[in-house]
C-alpha positions in Angstrom: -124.1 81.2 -115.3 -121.5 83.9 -114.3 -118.0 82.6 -114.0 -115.6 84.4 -111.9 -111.5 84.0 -112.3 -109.0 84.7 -110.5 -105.8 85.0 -111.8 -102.8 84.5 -109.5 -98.9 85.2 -109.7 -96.6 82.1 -108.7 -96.8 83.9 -105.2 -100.6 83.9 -104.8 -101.2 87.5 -105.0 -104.6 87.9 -107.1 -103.5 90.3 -110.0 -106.3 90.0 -111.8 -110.2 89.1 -111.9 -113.1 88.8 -114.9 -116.4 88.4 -114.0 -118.3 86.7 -117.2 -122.1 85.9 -118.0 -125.0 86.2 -115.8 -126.5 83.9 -112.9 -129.9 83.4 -115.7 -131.7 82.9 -111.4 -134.3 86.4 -112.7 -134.5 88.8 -115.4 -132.2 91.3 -115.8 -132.4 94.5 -113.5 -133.8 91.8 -110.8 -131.3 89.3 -110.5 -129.8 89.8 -106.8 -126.8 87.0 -107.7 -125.7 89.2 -110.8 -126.3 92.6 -108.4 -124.0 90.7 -105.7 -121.2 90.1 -108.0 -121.2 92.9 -109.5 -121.1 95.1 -106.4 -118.3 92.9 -105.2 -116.4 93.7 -108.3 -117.2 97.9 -108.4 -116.5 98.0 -104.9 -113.2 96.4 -105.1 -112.0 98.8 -108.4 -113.5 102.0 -106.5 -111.6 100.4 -103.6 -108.4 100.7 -104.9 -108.6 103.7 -106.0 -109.5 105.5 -103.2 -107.1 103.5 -100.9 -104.4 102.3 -102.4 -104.0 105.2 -104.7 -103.9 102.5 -107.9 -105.2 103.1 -111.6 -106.3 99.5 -112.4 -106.7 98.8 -115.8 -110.8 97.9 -115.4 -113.7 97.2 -117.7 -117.7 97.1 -116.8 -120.3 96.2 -119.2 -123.0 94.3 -119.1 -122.0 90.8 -118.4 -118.1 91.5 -118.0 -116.2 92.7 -115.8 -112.6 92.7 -115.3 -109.8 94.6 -113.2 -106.4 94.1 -113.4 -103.5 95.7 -111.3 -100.5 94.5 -112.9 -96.8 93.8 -111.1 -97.0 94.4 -107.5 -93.5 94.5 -107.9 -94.4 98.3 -109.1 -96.4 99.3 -106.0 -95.2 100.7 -102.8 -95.4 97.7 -99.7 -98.1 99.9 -98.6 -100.0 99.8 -101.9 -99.5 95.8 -102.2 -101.1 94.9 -98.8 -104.4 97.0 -99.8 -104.3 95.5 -103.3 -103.6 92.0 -101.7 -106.9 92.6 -99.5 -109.2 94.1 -102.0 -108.5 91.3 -104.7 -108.7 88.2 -102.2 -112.6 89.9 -101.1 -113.4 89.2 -104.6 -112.5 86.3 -104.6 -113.8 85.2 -101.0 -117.3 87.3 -101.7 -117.8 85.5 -105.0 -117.0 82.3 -103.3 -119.8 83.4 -100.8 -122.4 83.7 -103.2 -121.1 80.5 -105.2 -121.5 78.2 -102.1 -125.0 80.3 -101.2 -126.9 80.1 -104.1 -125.0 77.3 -106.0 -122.5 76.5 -108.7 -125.2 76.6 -111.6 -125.4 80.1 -110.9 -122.0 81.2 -109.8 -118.4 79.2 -110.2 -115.1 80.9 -109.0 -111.7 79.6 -111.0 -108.2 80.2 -110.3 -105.7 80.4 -113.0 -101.6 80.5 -112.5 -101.1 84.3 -114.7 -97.6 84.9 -115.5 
């Protein structure tokens, strides 16, 4: 099972995500739930890059992802709003999947990160 969390400040804004395990619905290479998430997940890091201009501290290997943008406190208003965006899709697209395919395969957390 992949499990997905979502780390959130006191103020809801998603700083952070991890993306852990794999779905086990085919074999590697052929498993469209793990090719979902994980295309969620690049798309939001390569996301924030290119538009946001941010440098998220990331990591991808095989069954673990993670991004994590750190203080919005440090980011133009602009910047925030983007980041805001990006990380609630990873969190909405991973819900997606979860409530398409099922929970055995995919759950999504949220955790208070301070």
């Amino acid at each position: 099972m992949i499990t997905v969390t979502i780390f959130r400040l006191p103020d809801g804004f998603i700083s952070r995500f991890e993306a852990q395990g794999h779905s086990g619905l085919a074999e590697s290479g052929q498993d469209i739930i793990c090719a979902g998430v994980s295309a969620i997940a690049q798309t939001v890091i390569g996301s924030l890059q290119e538009l946001a201009s941010l440098e998220p501290d990331y990591g991808l290997e095989d069954g673990n992802i993670y991004c994590d943008i750190g203080d919005p406190a440090r980011m133009k208003a602009e910047q925030q709003l983007i980041a805001s965006a990006l990380m609630g899709s990873m969190d909405i697209g991973c819900q997606q999947i979860s409530n398409s395919y099922g929970k055995e395969y995919v759950t999504v957390k949220n955790k208070s990160y301070y």
